[in-house]
mmCIF file of the N, C-alpha and C atoms, coordinates in Angstrom:
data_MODEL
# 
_entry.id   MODEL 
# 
loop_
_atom_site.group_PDB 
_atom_site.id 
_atom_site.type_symbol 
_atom_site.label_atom_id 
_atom_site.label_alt_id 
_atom_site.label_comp_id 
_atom_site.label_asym_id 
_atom_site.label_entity_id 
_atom_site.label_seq_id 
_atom_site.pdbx_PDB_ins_code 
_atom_site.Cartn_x 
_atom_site.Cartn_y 
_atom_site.Cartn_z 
_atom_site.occupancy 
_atom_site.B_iso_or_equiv 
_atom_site.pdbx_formal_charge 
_atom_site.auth_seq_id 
_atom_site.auth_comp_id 
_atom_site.auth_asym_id 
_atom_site.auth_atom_id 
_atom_site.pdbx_PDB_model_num 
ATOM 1   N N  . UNK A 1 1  ? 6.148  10.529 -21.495 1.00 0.00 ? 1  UNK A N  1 
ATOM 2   C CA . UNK A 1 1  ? 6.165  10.443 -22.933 1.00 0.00 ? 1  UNK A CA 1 
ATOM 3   C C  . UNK A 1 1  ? 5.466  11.645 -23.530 1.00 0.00 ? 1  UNK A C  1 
ATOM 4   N N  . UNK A 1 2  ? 5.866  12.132 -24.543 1.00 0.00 ? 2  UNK A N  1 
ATOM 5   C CA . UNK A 1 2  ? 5.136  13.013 -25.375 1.00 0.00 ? 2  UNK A CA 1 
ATOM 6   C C  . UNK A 1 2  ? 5.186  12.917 -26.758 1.00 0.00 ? 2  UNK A C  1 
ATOM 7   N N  . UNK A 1 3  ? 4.472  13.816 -27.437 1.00 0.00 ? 3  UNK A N  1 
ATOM 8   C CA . UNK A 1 3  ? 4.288  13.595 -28.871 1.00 0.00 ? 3  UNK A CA 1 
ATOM 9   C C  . UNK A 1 3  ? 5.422  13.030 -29.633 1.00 0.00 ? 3  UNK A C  1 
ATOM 10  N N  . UNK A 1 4  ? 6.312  13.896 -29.100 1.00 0.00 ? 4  UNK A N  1 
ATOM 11  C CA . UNK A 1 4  ? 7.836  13.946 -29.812 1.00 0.00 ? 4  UNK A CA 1 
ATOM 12  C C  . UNK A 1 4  ? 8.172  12.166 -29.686 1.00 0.00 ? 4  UNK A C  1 
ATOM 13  N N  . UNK A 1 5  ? 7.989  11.593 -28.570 1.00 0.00 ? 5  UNK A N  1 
ATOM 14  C CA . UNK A 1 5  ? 8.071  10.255 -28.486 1.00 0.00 ? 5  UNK A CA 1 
ATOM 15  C C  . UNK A 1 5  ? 7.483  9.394  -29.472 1.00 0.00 ? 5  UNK A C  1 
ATOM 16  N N  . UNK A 1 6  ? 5.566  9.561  -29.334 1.00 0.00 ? 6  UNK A N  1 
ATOM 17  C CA . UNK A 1 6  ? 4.793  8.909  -29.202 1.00 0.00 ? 6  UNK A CA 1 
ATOM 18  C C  . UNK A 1 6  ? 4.956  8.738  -31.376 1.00 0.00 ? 6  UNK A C  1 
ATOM 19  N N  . UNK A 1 7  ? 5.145  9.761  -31.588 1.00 0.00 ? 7  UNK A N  1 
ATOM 20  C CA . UNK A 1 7  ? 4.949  9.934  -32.831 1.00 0.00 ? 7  UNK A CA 1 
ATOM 21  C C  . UNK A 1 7  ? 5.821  10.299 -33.777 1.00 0.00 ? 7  UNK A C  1 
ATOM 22  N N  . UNK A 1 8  ? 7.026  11.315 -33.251 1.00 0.00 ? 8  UNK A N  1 
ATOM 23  C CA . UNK A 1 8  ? 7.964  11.787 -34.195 1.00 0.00 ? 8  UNK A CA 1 
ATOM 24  C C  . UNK A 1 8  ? 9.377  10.524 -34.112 1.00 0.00 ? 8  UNK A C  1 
ATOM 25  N N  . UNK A 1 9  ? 9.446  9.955  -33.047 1.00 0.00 ? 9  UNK A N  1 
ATOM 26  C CA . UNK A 1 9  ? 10.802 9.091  -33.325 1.00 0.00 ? 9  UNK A CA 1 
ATOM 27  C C  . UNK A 1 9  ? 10.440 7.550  -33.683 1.00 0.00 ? 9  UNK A C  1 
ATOM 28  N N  . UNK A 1 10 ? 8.988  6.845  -33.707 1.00 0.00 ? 10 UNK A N  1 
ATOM 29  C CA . UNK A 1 10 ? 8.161  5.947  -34.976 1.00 0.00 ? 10 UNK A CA 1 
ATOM 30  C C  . UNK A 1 10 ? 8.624  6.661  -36.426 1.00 0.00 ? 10 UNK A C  1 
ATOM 31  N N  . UNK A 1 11 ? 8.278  7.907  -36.207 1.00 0.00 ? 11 UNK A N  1 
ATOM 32  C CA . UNK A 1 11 ? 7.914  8.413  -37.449 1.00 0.00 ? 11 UNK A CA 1 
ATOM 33  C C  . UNK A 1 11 ? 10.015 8.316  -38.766 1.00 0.00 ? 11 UNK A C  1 
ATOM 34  N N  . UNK A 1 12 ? 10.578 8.484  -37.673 1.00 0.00 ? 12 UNK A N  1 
ATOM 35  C CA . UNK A 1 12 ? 12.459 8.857  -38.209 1.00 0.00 ? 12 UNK A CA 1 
ATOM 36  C C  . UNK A 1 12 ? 12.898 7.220  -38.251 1.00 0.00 ? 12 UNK A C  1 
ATOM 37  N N  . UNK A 1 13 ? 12.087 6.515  -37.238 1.00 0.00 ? 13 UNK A N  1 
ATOM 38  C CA . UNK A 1 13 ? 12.248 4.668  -37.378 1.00 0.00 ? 13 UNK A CA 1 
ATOM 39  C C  . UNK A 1 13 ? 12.088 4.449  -38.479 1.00 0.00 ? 13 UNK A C  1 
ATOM 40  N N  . UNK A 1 14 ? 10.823 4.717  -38.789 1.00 0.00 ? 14 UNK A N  1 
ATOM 41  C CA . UNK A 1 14 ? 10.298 3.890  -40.291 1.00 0.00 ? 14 UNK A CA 1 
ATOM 42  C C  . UNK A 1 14 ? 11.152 4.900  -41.589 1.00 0.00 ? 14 UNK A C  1 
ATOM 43  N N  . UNK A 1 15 ? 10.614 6.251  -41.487 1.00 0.00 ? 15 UNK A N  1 
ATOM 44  C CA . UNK A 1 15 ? 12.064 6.517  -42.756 1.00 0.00 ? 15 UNK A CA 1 
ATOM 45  C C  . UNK A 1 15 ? 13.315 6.592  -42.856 1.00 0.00 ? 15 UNK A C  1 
ATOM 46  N N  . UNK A 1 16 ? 14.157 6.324  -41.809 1.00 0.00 ? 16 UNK A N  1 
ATOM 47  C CA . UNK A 1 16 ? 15.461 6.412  -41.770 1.00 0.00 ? 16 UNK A CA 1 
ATOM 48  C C  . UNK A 1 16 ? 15.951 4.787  -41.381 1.00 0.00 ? 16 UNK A C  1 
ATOM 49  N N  . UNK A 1 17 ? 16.143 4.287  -39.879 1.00 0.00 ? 17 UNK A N  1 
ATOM 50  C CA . UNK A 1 17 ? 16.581 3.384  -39.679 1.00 0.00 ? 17 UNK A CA 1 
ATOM 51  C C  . UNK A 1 17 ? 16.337 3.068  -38.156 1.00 0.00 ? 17 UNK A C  1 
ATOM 52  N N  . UNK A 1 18 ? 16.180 1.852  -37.660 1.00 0.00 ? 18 UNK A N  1 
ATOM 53  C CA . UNK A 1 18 ? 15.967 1.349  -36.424 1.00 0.00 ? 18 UNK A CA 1 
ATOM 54  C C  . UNK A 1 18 ? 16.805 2.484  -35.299 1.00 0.00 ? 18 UNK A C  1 
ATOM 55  N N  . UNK A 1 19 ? 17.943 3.239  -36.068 1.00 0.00 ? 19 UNK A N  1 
ATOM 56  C CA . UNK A 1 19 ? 18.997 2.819  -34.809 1.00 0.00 ? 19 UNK A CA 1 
ATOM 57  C C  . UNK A 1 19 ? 18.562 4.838  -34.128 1.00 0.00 ? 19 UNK A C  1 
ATOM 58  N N  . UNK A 1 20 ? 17.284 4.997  -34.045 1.00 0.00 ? 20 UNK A N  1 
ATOM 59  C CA . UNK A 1 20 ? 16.938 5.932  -33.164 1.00 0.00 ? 20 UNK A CA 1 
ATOM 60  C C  . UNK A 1 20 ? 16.795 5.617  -31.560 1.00 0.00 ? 20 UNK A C  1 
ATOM 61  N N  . UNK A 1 21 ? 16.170 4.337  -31.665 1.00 0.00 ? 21 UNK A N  1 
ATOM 62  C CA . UNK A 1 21 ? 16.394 3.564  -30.692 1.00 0.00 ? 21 UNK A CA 1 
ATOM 63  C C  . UNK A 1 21 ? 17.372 2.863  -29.738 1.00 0.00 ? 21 UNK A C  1 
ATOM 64  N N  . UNK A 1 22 ? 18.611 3.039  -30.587 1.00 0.00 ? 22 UNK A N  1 
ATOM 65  C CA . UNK A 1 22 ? 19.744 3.322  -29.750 1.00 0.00 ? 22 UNK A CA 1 
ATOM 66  C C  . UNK A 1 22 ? 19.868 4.226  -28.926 1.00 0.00 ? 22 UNK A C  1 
ATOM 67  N N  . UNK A 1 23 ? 19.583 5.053  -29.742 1.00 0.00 ? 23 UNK A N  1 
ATOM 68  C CA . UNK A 1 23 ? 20.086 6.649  -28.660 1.00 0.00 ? 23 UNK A CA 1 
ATOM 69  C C  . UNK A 1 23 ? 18.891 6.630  -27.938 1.00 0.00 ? 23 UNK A C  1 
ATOM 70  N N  . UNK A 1 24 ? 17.791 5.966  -27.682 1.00 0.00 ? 24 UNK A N  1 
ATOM 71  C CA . UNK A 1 24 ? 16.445 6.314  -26.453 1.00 0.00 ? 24 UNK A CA 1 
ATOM 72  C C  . UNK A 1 24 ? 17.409 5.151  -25.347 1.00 0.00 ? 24 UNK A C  1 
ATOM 73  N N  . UNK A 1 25 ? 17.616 3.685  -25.790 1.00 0.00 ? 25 UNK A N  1 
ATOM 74  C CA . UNK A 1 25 ? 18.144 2.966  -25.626 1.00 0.00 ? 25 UNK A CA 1 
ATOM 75  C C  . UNK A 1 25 ? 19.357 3.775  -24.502 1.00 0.00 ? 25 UNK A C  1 
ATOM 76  N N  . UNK A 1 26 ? 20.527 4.340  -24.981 1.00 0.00 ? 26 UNK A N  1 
ATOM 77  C CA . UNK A 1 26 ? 21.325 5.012  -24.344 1.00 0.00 ? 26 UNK A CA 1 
ATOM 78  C C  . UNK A 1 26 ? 21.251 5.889  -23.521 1.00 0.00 ? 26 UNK A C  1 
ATOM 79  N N  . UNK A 1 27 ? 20.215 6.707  -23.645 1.00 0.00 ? 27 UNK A N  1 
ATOM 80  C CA . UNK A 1 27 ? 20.040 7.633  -22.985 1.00 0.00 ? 27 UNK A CA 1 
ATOM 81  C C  . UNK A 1 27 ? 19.189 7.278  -21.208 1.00 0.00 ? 27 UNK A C  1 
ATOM 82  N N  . UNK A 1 28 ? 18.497 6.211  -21.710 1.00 0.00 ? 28 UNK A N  1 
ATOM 83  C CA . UNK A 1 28 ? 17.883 5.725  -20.848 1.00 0.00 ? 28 UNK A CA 1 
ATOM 84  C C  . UNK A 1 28 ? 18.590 4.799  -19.807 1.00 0.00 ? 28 UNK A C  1 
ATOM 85  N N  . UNK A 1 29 ? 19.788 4.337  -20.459 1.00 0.00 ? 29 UNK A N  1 
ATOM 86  C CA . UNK A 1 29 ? 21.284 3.705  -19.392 1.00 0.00 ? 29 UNK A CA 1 
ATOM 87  C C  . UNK A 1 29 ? 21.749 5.150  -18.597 1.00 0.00 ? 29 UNK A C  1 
ATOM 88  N N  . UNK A 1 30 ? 21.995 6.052  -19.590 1.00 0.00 ? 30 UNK A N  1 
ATOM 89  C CA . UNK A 1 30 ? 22.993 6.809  -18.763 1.00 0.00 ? 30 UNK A CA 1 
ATOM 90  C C  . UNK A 1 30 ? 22.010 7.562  -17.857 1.00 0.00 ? 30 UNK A C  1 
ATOM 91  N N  . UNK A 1 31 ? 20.177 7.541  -17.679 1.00 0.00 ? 31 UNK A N  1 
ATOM 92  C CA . UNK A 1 31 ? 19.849 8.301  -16.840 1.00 0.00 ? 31 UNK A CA 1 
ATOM 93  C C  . UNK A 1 31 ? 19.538 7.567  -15.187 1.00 0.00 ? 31 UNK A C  1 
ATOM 94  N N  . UNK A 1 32 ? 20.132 6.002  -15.600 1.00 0.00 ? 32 UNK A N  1 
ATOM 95  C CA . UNK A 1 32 ? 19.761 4.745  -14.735 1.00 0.00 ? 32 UNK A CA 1 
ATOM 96  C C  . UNK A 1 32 ? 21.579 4.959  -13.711 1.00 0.00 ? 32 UNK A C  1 
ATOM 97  N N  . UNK A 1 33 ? 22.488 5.035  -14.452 1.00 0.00 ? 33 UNK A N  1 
ATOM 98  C CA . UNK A 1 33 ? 23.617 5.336  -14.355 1.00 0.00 ? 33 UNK A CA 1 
ATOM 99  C C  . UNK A 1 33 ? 23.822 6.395  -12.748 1.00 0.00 ? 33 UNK A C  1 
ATOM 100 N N  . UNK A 1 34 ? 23.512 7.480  -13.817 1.00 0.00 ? 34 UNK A N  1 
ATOM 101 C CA . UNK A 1 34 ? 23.364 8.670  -13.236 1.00 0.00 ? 34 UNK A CA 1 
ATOM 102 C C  . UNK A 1 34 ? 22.497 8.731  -11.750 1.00 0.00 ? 34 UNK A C  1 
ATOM 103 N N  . UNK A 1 35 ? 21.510 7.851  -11.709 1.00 0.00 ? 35 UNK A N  1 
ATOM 104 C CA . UNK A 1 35 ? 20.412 7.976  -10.596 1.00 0.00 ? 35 UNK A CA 1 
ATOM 105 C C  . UNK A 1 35 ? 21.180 6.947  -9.493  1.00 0.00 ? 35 UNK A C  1 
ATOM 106 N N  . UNK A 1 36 ? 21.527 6.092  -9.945  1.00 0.00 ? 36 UNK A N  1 
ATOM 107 C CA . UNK A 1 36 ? 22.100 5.087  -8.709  1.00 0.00 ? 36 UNK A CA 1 
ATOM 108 C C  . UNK A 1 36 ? 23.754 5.658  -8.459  1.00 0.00 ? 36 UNK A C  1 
ATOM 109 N N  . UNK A 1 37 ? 24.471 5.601  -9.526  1.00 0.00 ? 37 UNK A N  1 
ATOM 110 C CA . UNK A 1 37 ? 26.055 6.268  -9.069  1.00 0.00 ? 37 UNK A CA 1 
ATOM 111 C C  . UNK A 1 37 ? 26.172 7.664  -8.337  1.00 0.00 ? 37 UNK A C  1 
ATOM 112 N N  . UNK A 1 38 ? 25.843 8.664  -9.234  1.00 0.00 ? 38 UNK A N  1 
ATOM 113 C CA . UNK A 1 38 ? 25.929 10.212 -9.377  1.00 0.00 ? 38 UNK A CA 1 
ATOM 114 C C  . UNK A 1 38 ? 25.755 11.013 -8.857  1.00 0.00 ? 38 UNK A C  1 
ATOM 115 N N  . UNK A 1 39 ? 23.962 10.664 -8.775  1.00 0.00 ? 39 UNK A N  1 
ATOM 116 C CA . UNK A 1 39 ? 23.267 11.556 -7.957  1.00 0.00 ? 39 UNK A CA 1 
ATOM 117 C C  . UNK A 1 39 ? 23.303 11.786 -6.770  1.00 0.00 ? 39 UNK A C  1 
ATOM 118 N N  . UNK A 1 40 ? 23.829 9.875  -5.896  1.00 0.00 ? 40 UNK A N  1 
ATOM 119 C CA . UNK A 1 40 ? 23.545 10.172 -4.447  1.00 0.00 ? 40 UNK A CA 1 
ATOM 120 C C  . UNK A 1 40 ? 24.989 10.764 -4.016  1.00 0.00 ? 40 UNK A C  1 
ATOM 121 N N  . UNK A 1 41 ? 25.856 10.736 -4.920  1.00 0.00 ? 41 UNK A N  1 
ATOM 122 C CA . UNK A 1 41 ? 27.302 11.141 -4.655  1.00 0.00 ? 41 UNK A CA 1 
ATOM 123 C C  . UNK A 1 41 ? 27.244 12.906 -4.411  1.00 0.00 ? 41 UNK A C  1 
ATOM 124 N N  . UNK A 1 42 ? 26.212 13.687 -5.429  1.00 0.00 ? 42 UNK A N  1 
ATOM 125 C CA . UNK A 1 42 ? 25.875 14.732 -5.652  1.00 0.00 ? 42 UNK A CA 1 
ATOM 126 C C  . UNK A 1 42 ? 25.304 15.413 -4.277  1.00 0.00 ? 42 UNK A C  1 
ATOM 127 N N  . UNK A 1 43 ? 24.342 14.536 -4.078  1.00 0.00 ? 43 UNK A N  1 
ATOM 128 C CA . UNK A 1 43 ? 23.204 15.091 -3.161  1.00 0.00 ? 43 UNK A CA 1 
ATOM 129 C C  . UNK A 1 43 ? 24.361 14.609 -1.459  1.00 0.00 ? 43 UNK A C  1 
ATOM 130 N N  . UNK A 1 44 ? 25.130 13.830 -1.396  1.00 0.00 ? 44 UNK A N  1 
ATOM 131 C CA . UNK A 1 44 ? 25.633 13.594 -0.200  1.00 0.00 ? 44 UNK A CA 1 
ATOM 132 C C  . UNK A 1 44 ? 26.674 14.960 0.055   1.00 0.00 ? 44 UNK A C  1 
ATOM 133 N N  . UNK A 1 45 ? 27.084 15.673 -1.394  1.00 0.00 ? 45 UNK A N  1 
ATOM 134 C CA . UNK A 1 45 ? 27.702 16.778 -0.934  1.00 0.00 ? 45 UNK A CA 1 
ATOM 135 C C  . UNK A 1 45 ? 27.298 18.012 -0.978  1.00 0.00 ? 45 UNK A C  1 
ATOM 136 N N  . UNK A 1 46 ? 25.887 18.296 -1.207  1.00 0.00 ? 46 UNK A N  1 
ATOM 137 C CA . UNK A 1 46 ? 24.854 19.154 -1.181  1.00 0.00 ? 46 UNK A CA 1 
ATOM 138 C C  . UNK A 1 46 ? 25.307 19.800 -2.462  1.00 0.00 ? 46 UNK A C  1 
ATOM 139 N N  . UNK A 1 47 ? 25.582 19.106 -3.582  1.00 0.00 ? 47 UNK A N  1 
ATOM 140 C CA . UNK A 1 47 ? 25.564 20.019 -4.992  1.00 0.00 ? 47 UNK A CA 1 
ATOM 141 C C  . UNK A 1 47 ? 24.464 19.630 -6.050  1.00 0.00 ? 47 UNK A C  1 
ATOM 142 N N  . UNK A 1 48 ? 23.662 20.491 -6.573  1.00 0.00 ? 48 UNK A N  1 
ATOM 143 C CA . UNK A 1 48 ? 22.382 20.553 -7.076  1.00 0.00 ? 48 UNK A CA 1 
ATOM 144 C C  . UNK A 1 48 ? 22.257 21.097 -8.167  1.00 0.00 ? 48 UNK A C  1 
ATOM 145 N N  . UNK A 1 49 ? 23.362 21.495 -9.216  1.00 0.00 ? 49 UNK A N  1 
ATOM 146 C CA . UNK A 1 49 ? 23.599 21.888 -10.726 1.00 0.00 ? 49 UNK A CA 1 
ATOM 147 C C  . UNK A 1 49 ? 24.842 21.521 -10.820 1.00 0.00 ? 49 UNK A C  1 
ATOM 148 N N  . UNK A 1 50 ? 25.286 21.461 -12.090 1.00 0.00 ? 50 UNK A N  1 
ATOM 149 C CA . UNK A 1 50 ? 26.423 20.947 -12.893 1.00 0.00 ? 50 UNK A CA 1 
ATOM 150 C C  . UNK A 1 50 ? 27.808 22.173 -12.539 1.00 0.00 ? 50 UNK A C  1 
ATOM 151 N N  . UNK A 1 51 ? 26.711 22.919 -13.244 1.00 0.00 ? 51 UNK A N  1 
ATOM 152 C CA . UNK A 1 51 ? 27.866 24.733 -12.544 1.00 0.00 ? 51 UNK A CA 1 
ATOM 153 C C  . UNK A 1 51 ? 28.120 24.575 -11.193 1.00 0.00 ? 51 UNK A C  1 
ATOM 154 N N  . UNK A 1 52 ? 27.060 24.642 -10.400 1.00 0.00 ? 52 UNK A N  1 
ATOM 155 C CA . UNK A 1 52 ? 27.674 24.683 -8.790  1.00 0.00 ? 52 UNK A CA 1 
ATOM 156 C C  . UNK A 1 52 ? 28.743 23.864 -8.481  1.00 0.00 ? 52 UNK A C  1 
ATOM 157 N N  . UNK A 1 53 ? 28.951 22.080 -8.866  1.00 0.00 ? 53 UNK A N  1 
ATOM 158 C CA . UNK A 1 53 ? 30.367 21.223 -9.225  1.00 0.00 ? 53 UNK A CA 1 
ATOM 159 C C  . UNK A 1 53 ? 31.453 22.113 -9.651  1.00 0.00 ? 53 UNK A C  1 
ATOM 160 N N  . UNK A 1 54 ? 31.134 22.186 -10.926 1.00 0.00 ? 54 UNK A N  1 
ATOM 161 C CA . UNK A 1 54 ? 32.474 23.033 -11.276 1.00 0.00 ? 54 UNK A CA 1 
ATOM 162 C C  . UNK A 1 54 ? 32.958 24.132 -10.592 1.00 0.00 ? 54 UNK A C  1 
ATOM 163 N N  . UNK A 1 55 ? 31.945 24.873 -9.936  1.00 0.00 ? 55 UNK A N  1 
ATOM 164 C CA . UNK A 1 55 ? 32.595 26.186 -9.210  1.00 0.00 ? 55 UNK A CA 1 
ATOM 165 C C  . UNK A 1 55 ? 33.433 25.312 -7.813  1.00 0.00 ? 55 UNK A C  1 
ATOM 166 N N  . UNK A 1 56 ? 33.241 24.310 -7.345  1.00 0.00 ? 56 UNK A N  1 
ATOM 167 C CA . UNK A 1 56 ? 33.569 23.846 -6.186  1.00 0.00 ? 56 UNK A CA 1 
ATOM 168 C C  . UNK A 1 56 ? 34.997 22.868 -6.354  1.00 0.00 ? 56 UNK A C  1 
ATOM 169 N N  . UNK A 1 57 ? 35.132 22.682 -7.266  1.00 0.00 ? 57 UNK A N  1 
ATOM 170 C CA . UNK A 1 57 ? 36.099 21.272 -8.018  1.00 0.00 ? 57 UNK A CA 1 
ATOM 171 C C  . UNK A 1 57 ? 36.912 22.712 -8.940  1.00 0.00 ? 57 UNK A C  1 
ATOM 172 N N  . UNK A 1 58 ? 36.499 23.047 -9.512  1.00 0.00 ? 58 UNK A N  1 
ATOM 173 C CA . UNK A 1 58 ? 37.803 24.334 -9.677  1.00 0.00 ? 58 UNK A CA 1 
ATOM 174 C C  . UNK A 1 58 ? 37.558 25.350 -9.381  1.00 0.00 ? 58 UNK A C  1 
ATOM 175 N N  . UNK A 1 59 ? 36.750 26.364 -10.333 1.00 0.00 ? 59 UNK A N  1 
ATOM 176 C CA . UNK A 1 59 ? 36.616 27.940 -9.946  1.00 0.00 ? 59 UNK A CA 1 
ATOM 177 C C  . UNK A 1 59 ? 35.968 28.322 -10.621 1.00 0.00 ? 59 UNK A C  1 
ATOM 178 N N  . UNK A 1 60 ? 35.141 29.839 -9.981  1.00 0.00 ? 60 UNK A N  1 
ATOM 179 C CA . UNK A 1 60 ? 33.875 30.534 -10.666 1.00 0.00 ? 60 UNK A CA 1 
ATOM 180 C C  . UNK A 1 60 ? 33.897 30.457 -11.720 1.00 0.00 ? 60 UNK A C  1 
ATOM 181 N N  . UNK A 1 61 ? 35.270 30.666 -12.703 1.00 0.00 ? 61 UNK A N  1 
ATOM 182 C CA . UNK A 1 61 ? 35.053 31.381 -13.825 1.00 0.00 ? 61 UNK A CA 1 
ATOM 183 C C  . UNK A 1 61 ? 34.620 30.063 -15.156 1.00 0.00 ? 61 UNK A C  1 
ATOM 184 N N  . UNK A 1 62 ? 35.223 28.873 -14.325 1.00 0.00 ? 62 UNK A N  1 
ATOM 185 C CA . UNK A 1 62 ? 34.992 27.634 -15.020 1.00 0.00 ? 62 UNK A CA 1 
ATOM 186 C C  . UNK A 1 62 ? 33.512 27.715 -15.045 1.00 0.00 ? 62 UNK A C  1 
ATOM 187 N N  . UNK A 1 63 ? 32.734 27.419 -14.015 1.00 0.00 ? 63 UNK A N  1 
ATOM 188 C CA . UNK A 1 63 ? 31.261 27.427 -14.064 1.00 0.00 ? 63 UNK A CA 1 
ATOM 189 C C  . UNK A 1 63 ? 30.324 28.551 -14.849 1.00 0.00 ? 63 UNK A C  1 
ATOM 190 N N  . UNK A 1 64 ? 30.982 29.714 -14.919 1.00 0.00 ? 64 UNK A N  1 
ATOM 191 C CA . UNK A 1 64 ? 30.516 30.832 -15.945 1.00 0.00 ? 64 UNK A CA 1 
ATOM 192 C C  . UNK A 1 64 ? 30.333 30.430 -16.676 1.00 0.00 ? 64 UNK A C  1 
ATOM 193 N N  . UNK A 1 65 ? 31.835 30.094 -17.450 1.00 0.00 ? 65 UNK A N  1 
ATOM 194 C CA . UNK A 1 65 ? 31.851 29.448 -18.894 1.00 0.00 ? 65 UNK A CA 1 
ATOM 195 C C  . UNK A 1 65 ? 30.711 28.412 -19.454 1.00 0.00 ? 65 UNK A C  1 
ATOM 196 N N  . UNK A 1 66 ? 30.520 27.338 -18.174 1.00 0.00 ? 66 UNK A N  1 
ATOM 197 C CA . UNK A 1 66 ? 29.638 26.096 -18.120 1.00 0.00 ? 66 UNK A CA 1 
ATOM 198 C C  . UNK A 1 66 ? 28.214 26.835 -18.406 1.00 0.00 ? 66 UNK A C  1 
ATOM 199 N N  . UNK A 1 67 ? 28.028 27.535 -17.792 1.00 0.00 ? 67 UNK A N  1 
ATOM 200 C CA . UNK A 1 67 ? 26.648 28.297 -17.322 1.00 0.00 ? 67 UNK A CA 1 
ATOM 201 C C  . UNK A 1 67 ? 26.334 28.640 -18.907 1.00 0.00 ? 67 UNK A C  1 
ATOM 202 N N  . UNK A 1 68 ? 27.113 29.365 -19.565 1.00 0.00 ? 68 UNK A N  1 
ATOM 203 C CA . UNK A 1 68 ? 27.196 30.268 -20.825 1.00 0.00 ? 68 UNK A CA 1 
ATOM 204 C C  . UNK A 1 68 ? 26.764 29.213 -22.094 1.00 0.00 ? 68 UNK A C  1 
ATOM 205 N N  . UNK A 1 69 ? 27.521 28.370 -22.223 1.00 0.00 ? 69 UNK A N  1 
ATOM 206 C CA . UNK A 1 69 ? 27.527 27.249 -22.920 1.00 0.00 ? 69 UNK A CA 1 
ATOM 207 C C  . UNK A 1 69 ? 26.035 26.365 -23.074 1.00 0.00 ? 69 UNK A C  1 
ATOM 208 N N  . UNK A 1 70 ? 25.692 26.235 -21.204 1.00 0.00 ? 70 UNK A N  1 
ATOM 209 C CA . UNK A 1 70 ? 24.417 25.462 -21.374 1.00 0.00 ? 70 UNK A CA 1 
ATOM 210 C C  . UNK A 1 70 ? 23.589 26.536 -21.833 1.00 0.00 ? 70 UNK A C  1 
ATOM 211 N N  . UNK A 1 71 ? 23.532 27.677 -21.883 1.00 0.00 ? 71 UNK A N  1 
ATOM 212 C CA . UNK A 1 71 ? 22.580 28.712 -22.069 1.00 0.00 ? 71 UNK A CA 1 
ATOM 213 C C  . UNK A 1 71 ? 22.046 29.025 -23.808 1.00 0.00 ? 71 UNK A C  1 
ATOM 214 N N  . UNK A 1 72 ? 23.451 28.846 -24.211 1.00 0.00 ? 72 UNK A N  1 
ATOM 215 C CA . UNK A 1 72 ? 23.645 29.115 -25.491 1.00 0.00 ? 72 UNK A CA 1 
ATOM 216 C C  . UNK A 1 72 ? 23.365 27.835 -26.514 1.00 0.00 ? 72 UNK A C  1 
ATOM 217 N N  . UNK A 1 73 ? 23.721 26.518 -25.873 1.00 0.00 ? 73 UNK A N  1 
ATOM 218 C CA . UNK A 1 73 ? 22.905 25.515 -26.327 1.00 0.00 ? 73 UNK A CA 1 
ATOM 219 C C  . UNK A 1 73 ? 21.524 25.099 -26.372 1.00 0.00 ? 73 UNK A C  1 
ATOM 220 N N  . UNK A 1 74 ? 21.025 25.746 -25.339 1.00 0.00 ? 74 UNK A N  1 
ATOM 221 C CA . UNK A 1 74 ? 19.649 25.889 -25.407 1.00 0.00 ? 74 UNK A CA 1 
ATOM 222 C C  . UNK A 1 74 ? 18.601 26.753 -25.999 1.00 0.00 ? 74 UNK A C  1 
ATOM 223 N N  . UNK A 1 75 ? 19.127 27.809 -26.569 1.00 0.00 ? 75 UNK A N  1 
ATOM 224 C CA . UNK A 1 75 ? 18.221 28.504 -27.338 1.00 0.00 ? 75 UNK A CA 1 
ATOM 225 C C  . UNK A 1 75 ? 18.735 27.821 -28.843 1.00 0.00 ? 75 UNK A C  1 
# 
């Protein structure tokens, strides 16, 4: 947990509406999801990023793109 938790999504509850808690709610399925389905499917075929999948399931240039995208969403 951190601030952003502890204090800023109380804080968007009380002036906006309950349903922030959906999306913690959701997010917290799909990381339960992900850990029992996904991961061991992942790790049984020794793939360890999202890009490395895509380069293997189609081709480099797909995973570039992927690579570019997560990069650019993140700043």
């Amino acid at each position: 947990l951190s601030t952003e938790h502890l204090i800023g999504l109380n804080g968007d509850a009380f002036n906006h509406t309950v349903a922030v808690m959906a999306w913690e709610t959701t997010a917290a399925l799909a990381m339960v999801l992900t850990a029992l389905y996904f991961l061991p499917r992942y790790l049984k075929r020794g793939l360890t990023t999202i890009p490395q999948f895509l380069a293997e399931r189609f081709d480099a240039t797909t995973a570039t793109i992927a690579t570019l995208l997560f990069l650019f969403s993140y700043v």
